[in-house]
C-alpha positions as CSV (number, residue, x, y, z in Angstrom):
1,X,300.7,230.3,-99.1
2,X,302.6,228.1,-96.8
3,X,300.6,226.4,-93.6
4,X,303.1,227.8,-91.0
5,X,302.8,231.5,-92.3
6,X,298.9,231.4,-93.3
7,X,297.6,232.9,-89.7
8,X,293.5,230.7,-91.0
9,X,295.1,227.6,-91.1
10,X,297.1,227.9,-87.7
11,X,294.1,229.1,-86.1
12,X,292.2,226.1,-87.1
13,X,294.8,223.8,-86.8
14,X,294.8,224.9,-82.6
15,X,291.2,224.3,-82.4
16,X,291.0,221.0,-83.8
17,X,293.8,220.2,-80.9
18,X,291.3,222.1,-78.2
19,X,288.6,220.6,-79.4
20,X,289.9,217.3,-79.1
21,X,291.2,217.7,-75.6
22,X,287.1,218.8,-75.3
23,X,286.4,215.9,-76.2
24,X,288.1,213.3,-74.7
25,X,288.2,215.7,-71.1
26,X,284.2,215.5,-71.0
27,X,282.0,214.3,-68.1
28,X,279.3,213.7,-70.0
29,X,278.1,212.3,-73.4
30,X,276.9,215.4,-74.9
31,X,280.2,217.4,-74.1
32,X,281.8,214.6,-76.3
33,X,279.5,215.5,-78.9
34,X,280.3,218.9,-79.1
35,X,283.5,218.3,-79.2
36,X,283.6,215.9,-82.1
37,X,281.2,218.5,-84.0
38,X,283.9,221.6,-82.9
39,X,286.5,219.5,-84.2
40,X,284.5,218.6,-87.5
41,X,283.9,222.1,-88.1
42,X,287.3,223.4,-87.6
43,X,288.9,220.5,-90.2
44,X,286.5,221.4,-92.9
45,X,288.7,224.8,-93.9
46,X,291.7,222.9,-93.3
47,X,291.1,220.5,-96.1
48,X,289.2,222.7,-98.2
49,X,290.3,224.7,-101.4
50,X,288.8,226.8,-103.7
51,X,291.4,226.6,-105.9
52,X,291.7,222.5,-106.5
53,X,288.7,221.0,-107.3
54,X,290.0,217.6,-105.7
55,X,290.0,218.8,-102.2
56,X,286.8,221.0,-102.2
57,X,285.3,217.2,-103.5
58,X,286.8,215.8,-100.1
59,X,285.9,218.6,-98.3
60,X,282.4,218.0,-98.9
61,X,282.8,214.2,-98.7
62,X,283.9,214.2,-95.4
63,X,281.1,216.9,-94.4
64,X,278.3,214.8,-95.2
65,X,280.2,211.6,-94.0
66,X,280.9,213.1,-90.4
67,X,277.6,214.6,-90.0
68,X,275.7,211.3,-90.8
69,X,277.8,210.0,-88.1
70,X,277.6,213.0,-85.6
71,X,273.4,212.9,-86.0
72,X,273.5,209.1,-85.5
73,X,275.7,209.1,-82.3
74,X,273.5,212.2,-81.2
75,X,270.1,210.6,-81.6
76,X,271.5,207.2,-79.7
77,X,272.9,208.9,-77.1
78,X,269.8,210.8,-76.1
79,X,267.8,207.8,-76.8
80,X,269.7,205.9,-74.5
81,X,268.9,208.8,-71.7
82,X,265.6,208.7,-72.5
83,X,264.7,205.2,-72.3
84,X,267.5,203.9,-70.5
85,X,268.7,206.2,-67.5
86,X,272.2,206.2,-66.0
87,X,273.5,204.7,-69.4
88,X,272.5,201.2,-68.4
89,X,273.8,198.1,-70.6
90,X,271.7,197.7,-73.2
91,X,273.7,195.9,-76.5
92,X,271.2,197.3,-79.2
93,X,272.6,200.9,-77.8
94,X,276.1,200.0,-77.6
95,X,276.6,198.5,-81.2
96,X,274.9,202.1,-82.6
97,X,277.2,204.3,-80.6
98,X,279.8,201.5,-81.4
99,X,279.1,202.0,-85.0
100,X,279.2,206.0,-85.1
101,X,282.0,206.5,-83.7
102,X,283.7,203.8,-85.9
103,X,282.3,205.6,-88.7
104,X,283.8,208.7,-88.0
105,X,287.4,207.1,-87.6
106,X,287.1,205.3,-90.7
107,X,286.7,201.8,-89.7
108,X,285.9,199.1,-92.0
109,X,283.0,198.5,-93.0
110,X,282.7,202.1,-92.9
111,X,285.6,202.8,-94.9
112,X,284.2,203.8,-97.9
113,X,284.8,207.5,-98.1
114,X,288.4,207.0,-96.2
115,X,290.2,206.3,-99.0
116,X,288.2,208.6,-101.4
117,X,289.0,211.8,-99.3
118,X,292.7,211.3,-99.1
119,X,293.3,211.4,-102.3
120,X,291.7,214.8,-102.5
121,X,294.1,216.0,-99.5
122,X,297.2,217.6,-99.3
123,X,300.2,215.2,-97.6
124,X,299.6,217.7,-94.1
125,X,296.2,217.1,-94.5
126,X,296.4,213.7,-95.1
127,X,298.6,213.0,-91.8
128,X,296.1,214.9,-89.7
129,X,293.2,213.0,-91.2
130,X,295.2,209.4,-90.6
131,X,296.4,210.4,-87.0
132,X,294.8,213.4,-85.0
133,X,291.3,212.8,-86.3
134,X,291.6,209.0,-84.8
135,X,292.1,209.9,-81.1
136,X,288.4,211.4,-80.3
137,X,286.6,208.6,-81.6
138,X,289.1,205.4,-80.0
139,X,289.0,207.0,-76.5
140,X,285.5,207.7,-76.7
141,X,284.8,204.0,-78.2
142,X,287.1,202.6,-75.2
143,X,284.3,203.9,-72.5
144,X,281.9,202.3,-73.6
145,X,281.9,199.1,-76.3
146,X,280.6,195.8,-77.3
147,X,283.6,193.1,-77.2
148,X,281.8,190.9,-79.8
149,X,281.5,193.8,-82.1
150,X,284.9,195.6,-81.9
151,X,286.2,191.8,-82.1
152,X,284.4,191.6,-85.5
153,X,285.5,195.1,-86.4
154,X,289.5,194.2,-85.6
155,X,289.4,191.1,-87.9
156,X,287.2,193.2,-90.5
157,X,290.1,196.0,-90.7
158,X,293.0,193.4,-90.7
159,X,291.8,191.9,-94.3
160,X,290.3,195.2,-95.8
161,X,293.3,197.1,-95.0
162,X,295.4,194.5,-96.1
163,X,293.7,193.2,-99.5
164,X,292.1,196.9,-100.4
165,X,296.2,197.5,-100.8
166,X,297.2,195.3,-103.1
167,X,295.6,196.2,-106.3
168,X,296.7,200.4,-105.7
169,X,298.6,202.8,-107.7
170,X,298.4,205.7,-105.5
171,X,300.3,206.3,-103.2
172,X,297.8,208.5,-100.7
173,X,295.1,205.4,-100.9
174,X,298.1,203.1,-100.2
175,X,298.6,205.0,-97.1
176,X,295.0,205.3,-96.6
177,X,294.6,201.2,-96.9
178,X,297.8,200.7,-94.4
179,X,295.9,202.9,-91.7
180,X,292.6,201.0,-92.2
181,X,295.3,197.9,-91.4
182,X,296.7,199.8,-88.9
183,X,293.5,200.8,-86.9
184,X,292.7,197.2,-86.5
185,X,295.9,196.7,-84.3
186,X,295.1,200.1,-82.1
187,X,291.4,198.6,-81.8
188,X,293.2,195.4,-80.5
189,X,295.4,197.5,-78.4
190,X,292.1,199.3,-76.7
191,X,290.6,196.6,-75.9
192,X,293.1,195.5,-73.5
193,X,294.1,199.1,-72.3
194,X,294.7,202.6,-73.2
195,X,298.2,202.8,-72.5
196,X,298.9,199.9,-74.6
197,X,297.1,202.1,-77.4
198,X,298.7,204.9,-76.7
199,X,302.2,203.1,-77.3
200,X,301.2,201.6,-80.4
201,X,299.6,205.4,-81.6
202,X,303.1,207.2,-80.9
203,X,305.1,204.6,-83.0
204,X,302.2,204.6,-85.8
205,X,302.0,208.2,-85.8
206,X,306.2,208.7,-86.0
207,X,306.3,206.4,-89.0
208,X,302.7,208.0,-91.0
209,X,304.7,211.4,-90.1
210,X,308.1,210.2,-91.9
211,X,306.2,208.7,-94.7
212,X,304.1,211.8,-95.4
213,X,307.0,214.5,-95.3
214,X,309.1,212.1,-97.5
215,X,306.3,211.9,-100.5
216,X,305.7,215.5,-99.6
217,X,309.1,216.2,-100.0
218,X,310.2,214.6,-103.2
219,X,306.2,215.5,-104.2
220,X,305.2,211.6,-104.9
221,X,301.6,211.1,-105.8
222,X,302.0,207.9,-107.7
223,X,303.6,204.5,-107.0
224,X,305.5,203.9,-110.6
225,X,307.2,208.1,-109.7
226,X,309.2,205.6,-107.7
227,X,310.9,204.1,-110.6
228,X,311.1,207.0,-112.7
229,X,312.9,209.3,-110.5
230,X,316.5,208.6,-110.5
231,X,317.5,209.3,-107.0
232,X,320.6,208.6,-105.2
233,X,320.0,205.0,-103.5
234,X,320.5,206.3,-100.4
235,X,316.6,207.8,-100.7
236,X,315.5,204.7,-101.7
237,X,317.0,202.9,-99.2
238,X,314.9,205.1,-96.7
239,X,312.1,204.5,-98.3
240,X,312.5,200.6,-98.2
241,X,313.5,201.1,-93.8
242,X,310.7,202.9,-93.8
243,X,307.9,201.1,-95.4
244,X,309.4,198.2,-93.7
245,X,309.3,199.6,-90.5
246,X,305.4,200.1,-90.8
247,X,304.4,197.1,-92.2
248,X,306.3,195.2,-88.7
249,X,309.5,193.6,-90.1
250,X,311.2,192.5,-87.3
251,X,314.6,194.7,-87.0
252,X,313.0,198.0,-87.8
253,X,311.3,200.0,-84.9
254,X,307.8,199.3,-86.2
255,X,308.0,195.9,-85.1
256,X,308.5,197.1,-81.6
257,X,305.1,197.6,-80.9
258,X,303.1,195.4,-82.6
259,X,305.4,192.7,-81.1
260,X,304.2,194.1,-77.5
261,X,300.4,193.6,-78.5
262,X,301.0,190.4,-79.8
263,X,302.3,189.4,-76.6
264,X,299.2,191.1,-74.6
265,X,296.3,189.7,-77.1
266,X,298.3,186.1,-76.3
267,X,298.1,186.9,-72.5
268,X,294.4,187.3,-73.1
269,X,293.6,184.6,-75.3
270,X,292.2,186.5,-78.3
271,X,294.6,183.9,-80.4
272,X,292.5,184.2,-83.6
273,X,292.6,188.0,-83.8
274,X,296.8,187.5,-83.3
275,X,296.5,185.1,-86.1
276,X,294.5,187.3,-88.3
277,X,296.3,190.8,-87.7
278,X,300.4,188.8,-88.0
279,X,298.9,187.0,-91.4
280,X,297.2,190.4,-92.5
281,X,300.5,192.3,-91.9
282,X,302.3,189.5,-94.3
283,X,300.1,190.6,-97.1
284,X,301.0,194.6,-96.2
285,X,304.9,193.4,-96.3
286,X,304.4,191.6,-99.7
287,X,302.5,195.2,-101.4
288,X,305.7,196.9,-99.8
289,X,308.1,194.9,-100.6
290,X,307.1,194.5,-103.9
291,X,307.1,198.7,-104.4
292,X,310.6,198.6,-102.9
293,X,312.3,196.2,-105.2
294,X,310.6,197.5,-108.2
295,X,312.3,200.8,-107.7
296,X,315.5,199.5,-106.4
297,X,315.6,197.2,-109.4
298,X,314.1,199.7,-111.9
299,X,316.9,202.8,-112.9
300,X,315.6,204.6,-115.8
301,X,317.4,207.7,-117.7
302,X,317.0,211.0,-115.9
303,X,313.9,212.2,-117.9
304,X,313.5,215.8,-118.9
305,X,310.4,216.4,-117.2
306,X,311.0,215.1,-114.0
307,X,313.3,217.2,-112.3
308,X,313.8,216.8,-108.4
309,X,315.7,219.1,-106.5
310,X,316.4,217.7,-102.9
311,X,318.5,220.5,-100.7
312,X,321.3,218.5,-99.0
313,X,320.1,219.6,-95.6
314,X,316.7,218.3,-97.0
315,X,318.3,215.1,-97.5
316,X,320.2,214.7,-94.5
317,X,317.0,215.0,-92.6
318,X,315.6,212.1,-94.2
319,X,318.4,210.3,-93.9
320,X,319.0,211.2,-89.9
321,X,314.9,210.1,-89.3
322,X,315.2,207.0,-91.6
323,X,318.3,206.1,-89.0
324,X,315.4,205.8,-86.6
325,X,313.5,203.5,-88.5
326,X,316.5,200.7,-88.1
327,X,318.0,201.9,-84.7
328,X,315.1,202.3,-83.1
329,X,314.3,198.3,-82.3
330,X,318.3,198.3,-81.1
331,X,317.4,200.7,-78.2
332,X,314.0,199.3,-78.0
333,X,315.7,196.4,-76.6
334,X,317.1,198.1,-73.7
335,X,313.9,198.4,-72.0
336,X,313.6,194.1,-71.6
337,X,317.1,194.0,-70.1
């Protein structure tokens, strides 16, 4: 059945919005808890599906993965009021709530089962997962971290995301690499201020929203579906702007705010983490670039059993938000006038 007519899915969908506003509203450690755990429960019959074996896998996955994380940030936090009252500065403390809630965002080197669950997932599921599910755990990590460790972190996700990319067929872990990349810029961006990650989240979660109703839409699961599908070049053309656009090439809007926290890590002299997340975003443009020429190149014969139907108003909405993509860093510029 489709999501916006199954009355199950909508209801869970509101909570895990509630449950993060629970979360990130709280006064008090434990509320945050319980709020993460809320929103954990109500993504579980989201994802899952008794009818593909794939996603009841992830389903489960991402169960055992959260809880470890859940009873680890649990047990710290009332260690910490037990020994420690008032939340004190204690490192040892920090780096273990640090660590959870890095875990539960899917930060390297706890990425392991981030890439494994999206490609279980549905392309609704998948933006959720690599957008909604990040808030709770950054704004709760921006009260209270370690600088050497999210430091470490940052540089950590800049080379995973970017060299766990290169050697992928799929195009769900390909996404699921590029938001690995793409945390380590909004983990940048929170260590200076949440506003500045805020900015950087609205842009990222505009282009993972394009790219996820464009595979969803033409019903890509593999890379080389690219080159077999003998679409119109305008389609491919939007997937080029698009890919573009979120690996930072300067004229498309994804450039836009990376370019701002480049300028604010510069400001505050974190120069080898600017070096590491522009040279990381290099490799990210040379895995996209090389999908887009392939499949501009590439132009086999119509084959018999592939057979896309796009609607034309389909394709005129991909073609309007693609116009964003290259427009965007145009009237982006208005705001340095």
């Amino acid at each position: 059945m489709f999501f916006f007519y199954n009355l199950n899915k909508m209801f869970f969908t509101f909570i895990i919005f509630f449950s993060t506003l629970i979360s990130i509203s709280s006064n008090s450690w434990l509320g945050c808890w319980i709020g993460l755990e809320i929103n954990l429960l109500s993504f579980i019959p989201l994802i899952s599906n008794s009818n593909n074996l794939l996603s009841s896998e992830a389903s489960l996955k991402y169960f055992l993965t959260q809880s470890i994380a859940s009873i680890n940030f649990l047990f710290f936090i009332l260690l910490n009021m037990m020994l420690m009252k008032y939340f004190e500065i204690n490192n040892f403390f920090k780096i273990m709530i640090n660590s959870s809630l890095l875990m539960k965002m899917g930060a390297a080197p706890f990425h392991w089962w981030f890439p494994n669950i999206i490609e279980g997932l549905s392309w609704f599921n998948n933006f959720m997962l690599m957008s909604w599910q990040k808030i709770s755990p950054i704004i709760l990590l921006s009260y209270y971290f370690n600088k050497n460790l999210l430091i470490i972190i940052i540089i950590m996700n800049a080379i995973i995301g970017a060299i766990g990319g290169l050697n992928q067929t799929s195009l769900r872990k390909l996404l699921a690499f590029s938001s690995i990349n793409n945390l380590s810029w909004m983990l940048a961006s929170i260590m200076i201020s949440e506003n500045l990650w805020m900015f950087y989240f609205l842009f990222y979660c505009m282009l993972i929203s394009i790219m996820c109703f464009m595979f969803y839409m033409l019903n890509l699961i593999y890379i080389n579906q690219l080159f077999f599908i003998n679409f119109n070049y305008l389609i491919k053309l939007n997937f080029m702007m698009n890919l573009f656009s979120m690996g930072g090439l300067p004229p498309f809007i994804g450039f836009f705010p990376k370019w701002i926290i480049i300028n604010f890590l510069l400001n505050n002299n974190f120069i080898l983490i600017n070096f590491i997340l522009i040279m990381s975003s290099l490799i990210m443009l040379f895995f996209y670039i090389r999908i887009t020429y392939s499949a501009l190149m590439f132009n086999y014969l119509k084959l018999k059993w592939i057979n896309y139907i796009i609607k034309n108003k389909m394709s005129y909405l991909l073609n309007i938000i693609s116009m964003i993509s290259i427009l965007g860093m145009i009237m982006s510029t208005f705001f340095f006038m």
